[in-house]
N, C-alpha and C positions, 0 to 999 in steps of 0.2 A: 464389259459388263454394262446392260441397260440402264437405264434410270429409275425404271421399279423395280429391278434388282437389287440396286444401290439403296435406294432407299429399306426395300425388306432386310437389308444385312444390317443397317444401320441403325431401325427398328427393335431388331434385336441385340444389339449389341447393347442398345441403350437399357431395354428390360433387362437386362442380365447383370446390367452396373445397378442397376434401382433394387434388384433382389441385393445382389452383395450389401449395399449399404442398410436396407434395412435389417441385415441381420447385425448389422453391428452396433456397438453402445455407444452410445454420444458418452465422447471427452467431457469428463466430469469438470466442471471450473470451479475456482476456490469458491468459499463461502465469504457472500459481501461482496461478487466480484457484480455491481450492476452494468457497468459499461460495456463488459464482454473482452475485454483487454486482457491481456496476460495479468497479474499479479492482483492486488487489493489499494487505493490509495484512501489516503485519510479521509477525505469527507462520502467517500464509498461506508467506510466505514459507520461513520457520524451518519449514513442513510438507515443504515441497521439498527441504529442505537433508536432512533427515531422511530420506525416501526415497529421497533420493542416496545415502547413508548406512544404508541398510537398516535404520531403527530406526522406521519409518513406513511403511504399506501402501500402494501406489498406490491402489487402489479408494477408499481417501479422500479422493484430489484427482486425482480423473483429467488435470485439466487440467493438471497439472505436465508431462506426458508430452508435449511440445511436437507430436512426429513420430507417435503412438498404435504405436512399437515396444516399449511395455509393459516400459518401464524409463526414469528420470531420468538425463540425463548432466547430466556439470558444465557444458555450453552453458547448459542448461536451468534449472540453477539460476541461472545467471548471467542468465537474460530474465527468469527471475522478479523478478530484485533490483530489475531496469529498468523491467519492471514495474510496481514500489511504488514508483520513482520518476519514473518518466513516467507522465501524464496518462491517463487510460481509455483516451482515442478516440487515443492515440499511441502506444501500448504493442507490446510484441511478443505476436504472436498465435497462440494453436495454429491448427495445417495446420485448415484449413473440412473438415466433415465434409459428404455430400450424402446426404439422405433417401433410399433404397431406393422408386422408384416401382412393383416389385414387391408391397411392403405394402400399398397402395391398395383394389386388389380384396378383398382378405380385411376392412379395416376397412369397405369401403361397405354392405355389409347392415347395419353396425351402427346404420345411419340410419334404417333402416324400424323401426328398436325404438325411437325418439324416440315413438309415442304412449305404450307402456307405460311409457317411463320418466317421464312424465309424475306417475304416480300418486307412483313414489319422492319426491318432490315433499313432500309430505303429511310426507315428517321434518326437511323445514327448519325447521319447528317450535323442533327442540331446540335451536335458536341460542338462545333465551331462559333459556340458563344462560349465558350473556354476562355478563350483571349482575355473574359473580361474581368477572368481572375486576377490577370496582372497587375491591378490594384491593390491590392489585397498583402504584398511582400512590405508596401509603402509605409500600410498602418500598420501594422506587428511588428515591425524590427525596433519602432524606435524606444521601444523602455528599457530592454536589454542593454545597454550602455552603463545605463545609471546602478546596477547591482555590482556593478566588476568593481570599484572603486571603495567597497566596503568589505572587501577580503584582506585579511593583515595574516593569514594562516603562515604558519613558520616551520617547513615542512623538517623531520628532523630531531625536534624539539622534545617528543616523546608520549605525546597524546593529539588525537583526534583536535581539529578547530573546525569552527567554521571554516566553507572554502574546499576542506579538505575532505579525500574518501581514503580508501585502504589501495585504491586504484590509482591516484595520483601522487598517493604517499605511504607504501607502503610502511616503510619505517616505524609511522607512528601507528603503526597496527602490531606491535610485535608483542608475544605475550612475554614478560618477564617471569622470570621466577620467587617468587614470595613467601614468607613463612608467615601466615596470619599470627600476629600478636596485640597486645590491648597497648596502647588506650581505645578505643573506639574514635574515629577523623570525622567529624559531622560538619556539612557543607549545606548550603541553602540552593538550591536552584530558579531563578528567577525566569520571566517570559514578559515580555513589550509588544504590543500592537498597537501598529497605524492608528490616528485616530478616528474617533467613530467608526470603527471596524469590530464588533465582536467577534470573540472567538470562541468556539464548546468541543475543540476538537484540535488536539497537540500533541506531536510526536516528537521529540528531543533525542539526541543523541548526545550524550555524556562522557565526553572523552578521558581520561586520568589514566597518569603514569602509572601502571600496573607492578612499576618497580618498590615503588613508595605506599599505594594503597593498594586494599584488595577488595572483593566480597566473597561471602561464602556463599559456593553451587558456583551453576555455571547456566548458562540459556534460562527459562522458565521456570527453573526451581523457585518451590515456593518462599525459601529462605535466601531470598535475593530479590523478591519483591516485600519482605519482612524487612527488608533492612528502609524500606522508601516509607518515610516519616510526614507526616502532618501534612498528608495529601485533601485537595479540595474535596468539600461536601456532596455527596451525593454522586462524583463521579466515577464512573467506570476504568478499572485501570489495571493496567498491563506492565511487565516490566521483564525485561529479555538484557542478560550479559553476556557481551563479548569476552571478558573477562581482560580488555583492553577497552572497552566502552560499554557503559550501559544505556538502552535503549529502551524510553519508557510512552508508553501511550496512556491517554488520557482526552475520556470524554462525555460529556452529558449534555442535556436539554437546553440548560443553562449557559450564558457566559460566563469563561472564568474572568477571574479579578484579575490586569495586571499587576506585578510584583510576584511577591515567594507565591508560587508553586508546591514545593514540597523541601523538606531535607531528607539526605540521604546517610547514614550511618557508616561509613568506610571503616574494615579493619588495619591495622597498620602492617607493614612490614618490616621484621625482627630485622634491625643494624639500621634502616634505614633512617633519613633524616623527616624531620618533621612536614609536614607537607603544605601548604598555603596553596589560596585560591589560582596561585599562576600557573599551577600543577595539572589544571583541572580547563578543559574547553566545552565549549557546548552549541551545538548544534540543530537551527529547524532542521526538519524532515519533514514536517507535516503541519500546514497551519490553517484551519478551517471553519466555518459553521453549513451551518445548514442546507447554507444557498449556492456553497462549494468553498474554493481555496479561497484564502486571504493572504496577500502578497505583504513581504517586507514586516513579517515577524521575527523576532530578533529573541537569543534567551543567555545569561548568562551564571556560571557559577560564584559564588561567594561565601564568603567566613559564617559559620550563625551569628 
């Protein structure tokens, strides 16, 4: 086969791939996802909360805009939150956008110029300033040392700690069996930040023996976020049970105050013993403001 041969078949093969793809609907991404990464993280979120808020431009997370009406409602922040707390492939998703098969015609000439782009070719060359990335391992590795030495997690033990995931420690992910009975177990949840670091944006992870306490519902029910008591002013908030851990988000304009956070109301389990703060671990997941993460926050559970 010639080489205007080759090229007309390859011409066309390439139009033929540009039809298929315009007919298809671009992979919808969660709502809140601005980076384009699989899932939602926290100060993605805290981006949403902001352009809710008129303190943040949409054109920097387009995806916040669930419906493309070119404004954030509080819906919207609120699938964001769900978002960072549901799974990629479970998440709430922006409406599918569909390729304009009108564009097609106007990009297929651009196929017949694959010979001369050819030559452009000839500057992939200057990838051999690569090398000079090898600098780059020197600075990043060395704070990573100083987190390991702050894990005391006790795998085992019968709830989530810091340190720990359901991956490292199954164990302490197991759901017990419980009969909800009174008194009502009321616990404090606290939060610490570095100094001069604000924070307007905190995701927790709340571990407790499921044998000893419980909540009523289970994920997103509204009577499981009923139960999270004397939460900050003005913040937006989320609360999701594993029914082995509760998992709560929280975030506004503002910083929060470190100290109490919130309490939370636990029902007891019928025979069980009384339950104290050692019961109970607690976990960053998410620690933020505006400007992004904030490293080396710390949260812990306590008696009221």
């Amino acid at each position: 086969m010639d080489a205007s041969s080759l090229r007309l078949r390859r011409f066309f093969i390439t139009a033929a791939a540009m039809l298929t793809v315009a007919s298809r609907v671009i992979a919808a991404p969660c709502v809140g996802d601005c980076g384009g990464q699989p899932g939602v993280s926290i100060d993605e979120v805290q981006h949403t909360i902001n352009i809710f808020l008129g303190n943040a431009d949409l054109a920097d997370c387009p995806n916040a805009d669930r419906d493309h009406n070119q404004h954030v409602s509080i819906d919207e922040v609120q699938a964001s939150i769900l978002s960072f707390l549901a799974d990629p492939d479970s998440c709430p998703t922006v409406v599918p956008e569909v390729e304009d098969p009108t564009l097609t015609p106007t990009s297929l000439p651009s196929a017949t110029a694959t010979p001369s782009e050819t030559p452009t070719e000839t500057g992939v060359p200057t990838e051999t300033s690569v090398p000079t990335d090898t600098s780059v391992p020197t600075v990043t590795r060395t704070p990573t040392p100083t987190a390991t030495p702050t894990v005391a997690a006790v795998c085992g033990n019968g709830f989530l700690e810091s340190g720990e995931t359901c991956t490292s420690c199954a164990a302490d992910c197991v759901i017990h069996a419980c009969t909800a009975t009174t008194p009502l177990r009321t616990f404090g949840v606290n939060f610490a930040a570095p100094a001069q670091q604000s924070v307007s944006g905190l995701t927790l992870l709340i571990g407790y023996r499921s044998s000893i306490v419980s909540l009523p519902g289970t994920g997103s029910a509204t009577s499981v976020a009923a139960r999270v008591k004397n939460k900050p002013a003005n913040a937006i908030f989320s609360a999701f049970d594993l029914d082995y851990a509760l998992r709560t988000v929280l975030s506004r304009s503002s910083p929060f105050t470190p100290g109490r956070l919130f309490t939370i109301d636990f029902d007891s389990c019928s025979g069980a013993t009384a339950p104290t703060a050692a019961d109970f671990g607690c976990t960053i997941q998410g620690c933020a403001n505006s400007f992004g993460d904030v490293d080396d926050c710390t949260c812990t559970v306590t008696a009221p």
